[in-house]
ZATOR-647412 format. One record per residue: residue number from 0; residue in one letter; chain; z, x, y of N, C-alpha, C in turn. Coordinates in steps of 0.05 Angstrom, whole numbers, m for minus. Example, Ala and Ser with C-alpha at 12.3 -4.5 7.8 and 13.67 -1.06 7.14 Angstrom:
2
   pos   code   unit      npz      npx      npy     capz     capx     capy      cpz      cpx      cpy
     0      a      A      156      264     m114      156      246      m90      156      264      m66
     1      s      A      142      257      m45      143      273      m21      157      258        1
//
This chain:
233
   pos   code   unit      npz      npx      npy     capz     capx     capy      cpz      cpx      cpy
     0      x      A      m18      m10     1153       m6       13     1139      m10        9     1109
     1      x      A      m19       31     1098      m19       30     1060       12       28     1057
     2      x      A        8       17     1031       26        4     1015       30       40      996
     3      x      A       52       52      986       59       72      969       52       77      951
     4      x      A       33       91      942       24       81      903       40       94      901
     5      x      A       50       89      870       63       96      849       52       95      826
     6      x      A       57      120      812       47      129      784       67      124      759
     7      x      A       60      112      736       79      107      721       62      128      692
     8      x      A       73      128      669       62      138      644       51      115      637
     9      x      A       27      107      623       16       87      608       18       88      581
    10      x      A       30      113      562       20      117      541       19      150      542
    11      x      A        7      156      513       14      192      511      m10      199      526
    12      x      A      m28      197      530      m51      211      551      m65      189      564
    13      x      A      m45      169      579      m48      153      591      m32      146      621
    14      x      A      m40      155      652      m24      140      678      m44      114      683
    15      x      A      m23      103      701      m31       80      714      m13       85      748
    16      x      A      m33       74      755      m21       82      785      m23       53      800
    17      x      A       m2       50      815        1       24      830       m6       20      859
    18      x      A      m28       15      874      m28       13      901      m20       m3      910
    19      x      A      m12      m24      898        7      m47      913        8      m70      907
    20      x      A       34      m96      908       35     m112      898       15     m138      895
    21      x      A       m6     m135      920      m18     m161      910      m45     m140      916
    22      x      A      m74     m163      907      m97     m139      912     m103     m165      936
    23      x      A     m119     m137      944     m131     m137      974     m163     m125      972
    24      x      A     m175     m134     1000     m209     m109     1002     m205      m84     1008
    25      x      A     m167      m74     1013     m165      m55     1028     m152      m37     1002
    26      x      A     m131      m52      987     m124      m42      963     m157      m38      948
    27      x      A     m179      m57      942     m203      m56      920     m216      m24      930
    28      x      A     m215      m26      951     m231       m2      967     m217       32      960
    29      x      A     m185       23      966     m178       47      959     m171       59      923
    30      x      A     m186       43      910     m183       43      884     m209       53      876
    31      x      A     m227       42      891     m259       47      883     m253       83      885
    32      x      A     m250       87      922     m258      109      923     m232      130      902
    33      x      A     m224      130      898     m196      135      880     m207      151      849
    34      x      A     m231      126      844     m242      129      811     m262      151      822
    35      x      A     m277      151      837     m304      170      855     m291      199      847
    36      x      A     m268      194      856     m252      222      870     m241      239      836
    37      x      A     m234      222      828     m217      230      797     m239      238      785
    38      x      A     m264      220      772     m279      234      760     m296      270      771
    39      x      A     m288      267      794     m295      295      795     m276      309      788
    40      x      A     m244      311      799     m233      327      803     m220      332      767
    41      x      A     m227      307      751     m211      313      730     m244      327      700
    42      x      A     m270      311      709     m290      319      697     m283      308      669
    43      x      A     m295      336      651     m287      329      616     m269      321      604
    44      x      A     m248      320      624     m217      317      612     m209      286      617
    45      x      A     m231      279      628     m223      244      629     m242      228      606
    46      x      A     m222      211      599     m234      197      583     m248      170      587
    47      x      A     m230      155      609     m235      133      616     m214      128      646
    48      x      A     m228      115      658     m217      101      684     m217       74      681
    49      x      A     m196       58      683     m192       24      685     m181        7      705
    50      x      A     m202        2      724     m190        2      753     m190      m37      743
    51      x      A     m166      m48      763     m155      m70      765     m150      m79      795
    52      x      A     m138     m106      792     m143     m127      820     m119      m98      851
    53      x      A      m99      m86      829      m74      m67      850      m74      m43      830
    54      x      A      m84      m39      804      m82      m18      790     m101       m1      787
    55      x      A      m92       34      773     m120       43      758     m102       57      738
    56      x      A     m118       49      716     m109       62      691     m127       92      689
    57      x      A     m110      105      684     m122      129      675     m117      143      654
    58      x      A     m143      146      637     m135      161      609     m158      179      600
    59      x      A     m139      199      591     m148      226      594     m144      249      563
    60      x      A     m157      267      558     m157      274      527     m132      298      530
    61      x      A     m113      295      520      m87      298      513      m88      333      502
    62      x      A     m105      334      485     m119      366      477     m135      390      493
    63      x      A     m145      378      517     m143      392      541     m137      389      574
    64      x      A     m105      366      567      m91      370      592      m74      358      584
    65      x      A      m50      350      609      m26      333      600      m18      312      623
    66      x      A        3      300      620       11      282      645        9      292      664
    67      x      A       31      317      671       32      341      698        9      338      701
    68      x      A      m11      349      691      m38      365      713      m54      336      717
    69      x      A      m50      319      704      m70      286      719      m51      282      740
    70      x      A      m27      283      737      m10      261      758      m19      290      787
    71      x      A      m16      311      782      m31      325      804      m51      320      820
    72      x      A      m73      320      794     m103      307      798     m100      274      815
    73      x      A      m83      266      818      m81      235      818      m73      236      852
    74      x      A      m48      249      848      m39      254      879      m54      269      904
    75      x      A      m67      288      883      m89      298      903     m108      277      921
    76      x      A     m117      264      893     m136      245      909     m126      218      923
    77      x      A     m112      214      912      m91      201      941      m89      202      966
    78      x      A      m83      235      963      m74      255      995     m107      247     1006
    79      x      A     m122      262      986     m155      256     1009     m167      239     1018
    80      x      A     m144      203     1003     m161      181     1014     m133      168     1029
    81      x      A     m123      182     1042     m100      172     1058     m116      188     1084
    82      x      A     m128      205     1076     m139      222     1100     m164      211     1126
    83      x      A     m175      188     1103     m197      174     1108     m192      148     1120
    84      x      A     m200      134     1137     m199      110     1144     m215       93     1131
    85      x      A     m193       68     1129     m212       45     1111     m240       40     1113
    86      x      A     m248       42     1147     m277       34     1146     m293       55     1136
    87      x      A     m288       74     1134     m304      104     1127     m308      102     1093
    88      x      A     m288       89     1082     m285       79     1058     m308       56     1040
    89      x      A     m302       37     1057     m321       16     1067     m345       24     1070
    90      x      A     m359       32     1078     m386       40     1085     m401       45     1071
    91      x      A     m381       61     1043     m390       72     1026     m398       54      996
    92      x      A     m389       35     1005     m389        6      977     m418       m1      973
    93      x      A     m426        4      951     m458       m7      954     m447      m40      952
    94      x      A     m479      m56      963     m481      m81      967     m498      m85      943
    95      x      A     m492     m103      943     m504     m124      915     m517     m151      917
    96      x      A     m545     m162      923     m549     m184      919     m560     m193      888
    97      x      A     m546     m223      881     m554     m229      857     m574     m256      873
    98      x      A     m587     m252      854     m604     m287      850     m599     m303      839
    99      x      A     m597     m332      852     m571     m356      833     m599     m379      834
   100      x      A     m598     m397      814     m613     m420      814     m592     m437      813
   101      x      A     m582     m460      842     m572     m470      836     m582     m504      831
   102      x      A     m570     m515      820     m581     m537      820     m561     m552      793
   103      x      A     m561     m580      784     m545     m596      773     m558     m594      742
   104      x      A     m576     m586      740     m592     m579      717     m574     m549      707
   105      x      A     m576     m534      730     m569     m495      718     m530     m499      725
   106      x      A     m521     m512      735     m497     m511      743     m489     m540      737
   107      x      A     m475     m551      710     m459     m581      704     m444     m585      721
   108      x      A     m426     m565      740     m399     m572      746     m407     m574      782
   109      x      A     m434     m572      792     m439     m570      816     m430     m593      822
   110      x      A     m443     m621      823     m437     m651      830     m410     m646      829
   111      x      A     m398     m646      813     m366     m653      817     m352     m635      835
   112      x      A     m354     m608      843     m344     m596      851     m351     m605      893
   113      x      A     m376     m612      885     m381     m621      914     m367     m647      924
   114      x      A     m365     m674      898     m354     m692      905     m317     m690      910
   115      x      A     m310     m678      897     m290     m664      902     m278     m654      929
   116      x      A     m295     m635      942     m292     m623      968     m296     m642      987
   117      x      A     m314     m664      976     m321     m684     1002     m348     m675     1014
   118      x      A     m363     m657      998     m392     m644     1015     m413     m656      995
   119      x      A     m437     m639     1011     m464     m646     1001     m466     m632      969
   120      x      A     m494     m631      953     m490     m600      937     m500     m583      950
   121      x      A     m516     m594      973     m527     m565      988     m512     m552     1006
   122      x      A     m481     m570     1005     m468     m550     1028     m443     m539     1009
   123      x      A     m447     m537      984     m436     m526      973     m441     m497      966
   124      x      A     m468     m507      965     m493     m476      957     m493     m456      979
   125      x      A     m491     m463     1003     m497     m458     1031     m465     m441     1029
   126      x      A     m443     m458     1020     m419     m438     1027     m416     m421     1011
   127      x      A     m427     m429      981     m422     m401      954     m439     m379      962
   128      x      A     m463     m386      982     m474     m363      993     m472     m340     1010
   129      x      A     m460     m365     1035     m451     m340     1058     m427     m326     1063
   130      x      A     m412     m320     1037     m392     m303     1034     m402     m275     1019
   131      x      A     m397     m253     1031     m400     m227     1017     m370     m226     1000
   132      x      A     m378     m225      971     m358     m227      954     m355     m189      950
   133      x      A     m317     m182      953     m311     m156      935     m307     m154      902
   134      x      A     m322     m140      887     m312     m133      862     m290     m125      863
   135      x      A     m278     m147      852     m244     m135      851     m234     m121      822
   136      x      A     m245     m133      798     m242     m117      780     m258     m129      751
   137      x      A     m264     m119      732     m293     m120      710     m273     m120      685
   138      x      A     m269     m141      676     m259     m152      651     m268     m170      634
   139      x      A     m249     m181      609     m256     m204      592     m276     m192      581
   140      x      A     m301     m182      585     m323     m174      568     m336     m156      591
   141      x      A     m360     m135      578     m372     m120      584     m384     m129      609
   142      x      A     m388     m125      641     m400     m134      658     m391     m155      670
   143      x      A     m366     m171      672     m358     m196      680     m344     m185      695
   144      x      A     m352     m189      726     m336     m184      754     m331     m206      764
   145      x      A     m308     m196      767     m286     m220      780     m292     m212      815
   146      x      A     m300     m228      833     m313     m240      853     m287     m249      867
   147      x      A     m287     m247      898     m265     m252      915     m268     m251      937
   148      x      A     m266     m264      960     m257     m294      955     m273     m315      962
   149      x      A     m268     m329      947     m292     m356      947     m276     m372      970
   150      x      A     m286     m383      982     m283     m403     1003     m265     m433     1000
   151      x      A     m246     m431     1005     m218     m452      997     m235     m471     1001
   152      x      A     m254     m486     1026     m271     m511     1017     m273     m518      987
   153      x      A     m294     m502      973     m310     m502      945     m285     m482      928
   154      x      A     m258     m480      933     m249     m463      904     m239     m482      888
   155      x      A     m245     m485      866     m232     m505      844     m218     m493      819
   156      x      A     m202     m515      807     m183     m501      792     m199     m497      766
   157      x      A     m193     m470      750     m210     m477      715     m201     m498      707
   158      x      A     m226     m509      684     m228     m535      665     m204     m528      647
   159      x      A     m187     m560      651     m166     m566      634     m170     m551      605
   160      x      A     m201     m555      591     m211     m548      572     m235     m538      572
   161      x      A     m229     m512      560     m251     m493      567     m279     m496      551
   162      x      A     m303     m496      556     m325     m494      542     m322     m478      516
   163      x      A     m337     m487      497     m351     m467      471     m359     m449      481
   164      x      A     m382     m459      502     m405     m441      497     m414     m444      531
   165      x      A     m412     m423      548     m424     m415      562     m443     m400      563
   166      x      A     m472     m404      573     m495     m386      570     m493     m364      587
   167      x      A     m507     m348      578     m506     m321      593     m521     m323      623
   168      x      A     m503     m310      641     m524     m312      669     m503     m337      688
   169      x      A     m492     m355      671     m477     m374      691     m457     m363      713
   170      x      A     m468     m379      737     m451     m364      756     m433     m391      759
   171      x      A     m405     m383      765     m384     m400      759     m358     m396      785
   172      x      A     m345     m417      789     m319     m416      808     m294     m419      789
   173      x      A     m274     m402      794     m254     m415      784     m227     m400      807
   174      x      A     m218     m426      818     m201     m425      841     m208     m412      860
   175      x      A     m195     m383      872     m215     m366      895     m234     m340      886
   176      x      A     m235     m343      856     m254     m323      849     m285     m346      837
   177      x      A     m306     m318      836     m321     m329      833     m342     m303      806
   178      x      A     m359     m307      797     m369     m287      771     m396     m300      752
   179      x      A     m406     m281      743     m433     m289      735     m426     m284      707
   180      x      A     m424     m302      686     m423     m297      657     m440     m269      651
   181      x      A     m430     m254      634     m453     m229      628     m466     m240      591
   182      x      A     m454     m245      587     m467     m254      557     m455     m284      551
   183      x      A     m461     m300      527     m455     m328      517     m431     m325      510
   184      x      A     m408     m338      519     m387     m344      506     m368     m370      515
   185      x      A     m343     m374      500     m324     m391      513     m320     m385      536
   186      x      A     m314     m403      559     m301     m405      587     m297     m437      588
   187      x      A     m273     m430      621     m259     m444      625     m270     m453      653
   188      x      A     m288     m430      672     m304     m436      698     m322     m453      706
   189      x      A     m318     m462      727     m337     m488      732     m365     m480      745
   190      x      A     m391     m484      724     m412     m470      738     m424     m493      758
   191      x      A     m443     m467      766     m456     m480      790     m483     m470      793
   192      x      A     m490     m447      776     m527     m444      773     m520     m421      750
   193      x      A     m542     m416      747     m556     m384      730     m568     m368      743
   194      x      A     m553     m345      736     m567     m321      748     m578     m304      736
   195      x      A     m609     m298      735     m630     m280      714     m629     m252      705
   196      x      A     m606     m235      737     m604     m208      727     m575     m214      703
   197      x      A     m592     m184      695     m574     m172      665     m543     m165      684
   198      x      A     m530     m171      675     m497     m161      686     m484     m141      660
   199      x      A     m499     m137      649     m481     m112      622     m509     m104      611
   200      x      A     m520      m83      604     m539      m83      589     m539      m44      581
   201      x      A     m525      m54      555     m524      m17      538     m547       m2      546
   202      x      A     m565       m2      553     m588       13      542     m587       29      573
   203      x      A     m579       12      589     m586       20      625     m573       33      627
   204      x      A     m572       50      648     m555       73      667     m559       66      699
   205      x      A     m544       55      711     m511       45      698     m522       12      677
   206      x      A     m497       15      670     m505      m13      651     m504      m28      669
   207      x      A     m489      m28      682     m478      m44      696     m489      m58      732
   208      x      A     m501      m68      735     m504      m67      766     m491      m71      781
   209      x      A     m459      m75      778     m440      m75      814     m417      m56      790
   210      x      A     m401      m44      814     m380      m38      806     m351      m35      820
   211      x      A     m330      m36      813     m311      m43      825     m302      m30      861
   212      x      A     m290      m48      880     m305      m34      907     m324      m47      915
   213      x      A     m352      m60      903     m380      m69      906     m379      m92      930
   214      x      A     m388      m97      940     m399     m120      953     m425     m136      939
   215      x      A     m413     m167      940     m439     m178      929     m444     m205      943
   216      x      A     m468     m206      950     m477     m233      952     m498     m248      940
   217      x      A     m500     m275      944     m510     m289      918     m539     m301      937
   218      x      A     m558     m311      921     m582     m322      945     m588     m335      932
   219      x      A     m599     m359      937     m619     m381      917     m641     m373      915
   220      x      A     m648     m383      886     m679     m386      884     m682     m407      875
   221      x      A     m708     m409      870     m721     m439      857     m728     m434      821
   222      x      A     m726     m453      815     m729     m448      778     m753     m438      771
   223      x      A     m776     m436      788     m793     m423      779     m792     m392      787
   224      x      A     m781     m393      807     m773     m356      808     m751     m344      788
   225      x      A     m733     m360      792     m713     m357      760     m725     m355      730
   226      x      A     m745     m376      728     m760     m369      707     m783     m339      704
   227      x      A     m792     m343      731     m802     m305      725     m793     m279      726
   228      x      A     m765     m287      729     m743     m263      736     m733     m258      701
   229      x      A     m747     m286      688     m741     m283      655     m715     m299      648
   230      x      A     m703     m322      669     m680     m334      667     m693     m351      641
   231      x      A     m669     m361      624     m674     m379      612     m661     m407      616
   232      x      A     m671     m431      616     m649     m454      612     m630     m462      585
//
């Protein structure tokens, strides 16, 4: 049984709507299809959608509409995905494979993370693989999807102390999520390879290649296919 959303005010041309206390693939799903549904029914009058792990923010231009007619718009689409069954929902998630080079060279924190669990590194690789991860929600920076759920074997906790400088493309664990750096920055995630596709890139339509809802899974390559995919070390 769904959990009740509830709509709160976020702000003057701002709702947020709650599907439920903790997130789930069943809460991510009915959020995806949720954002599908709004941008049609609300069009020019939306400004932005900010979907989260149990939330979606919605904000909307204040000069041609108001709270009333979104929180309408909101409930409507509600009513039409209460109508729907999860798997019908489901079906509709595009899939996502990324390409990962893993290895102790592209990933520092592999060795430890394997000695840790008590495994090989290849049966570490073997398990970061054969999970189809949900986009649960796209934060911290442009393109950084937070990945769920990584496999309690291999989930480890973030570094006590977080890196400077993470390179762009690192695909990383931290506890039961999992996420591919989209550009260079500080983190706190323990990598385990690089991955060559672009995860944010302005110029593209979508910029983006997964989006919240998404299914993804990860595959190995070898450094010389990483290298012609344009990976860098």
């Amino acid at each position: 049984m769904r959990a009740q959303q509830t709509i709160s005010i976020a702000g003057e041309n701002a709702l947020i709507v709650y599907f439920g206390d903790k997130p789930s693939a069943a809460i991510s799903t009915e959020i995806a299809t949720t954002v599908k549904k709004l941008r049609t029914y609300l069009g020019a009058t939306l400004i932005d959608l900010v979907p989260s792990y149990a939330s979606l923010l919605v904000i909307f231009d204040p000069l041609t509409t108001d709270h009333h007619s979104v929180r309408i718009a909101i409930k409507t689409a509600i009513k039409d995905l209460n109508q729907n069954t999860t798997a019908q929902q489901t079906s509709s998630a595009s899939r996502v494979t990324l390409p990962v080079y893993y290895s102790s060279e592209s990933g520092p924190d592999l060795q430890r993370i394997a000695n840790t669990a008590g495994l090989s590194i290849a049966e570490v690789i073997a398990i970061h693989q054969q999970t189809e991860y949900r986009v649960y929600a796209i934060g911290f920076a442009p393109g950084f999807a937070y990945l769920g759920q990584v496999d309690p074997r291999i989930a480890t906790p973030r570094l006590a102390t977080p890196r400077q400088q993470v390179p762009r493309g690192a695909v990383a664990i931290a506890d039961r999520q999992t996420a591919v750096y989209p550009a260079q920055s500080p983190g706190g995630w323990n990598l385990i390879g690089l991955c060559p596709q672009l995860m944010f890139d302005p110029k593209a339509s979508p910029s983006m290649p997964v989006a919240v809802g998404d299914l993804v899974r990860f595959e190995a390559i070898d450094k010389t296919t990483f290298e012609n995919f344009g990976g860098v070390l």
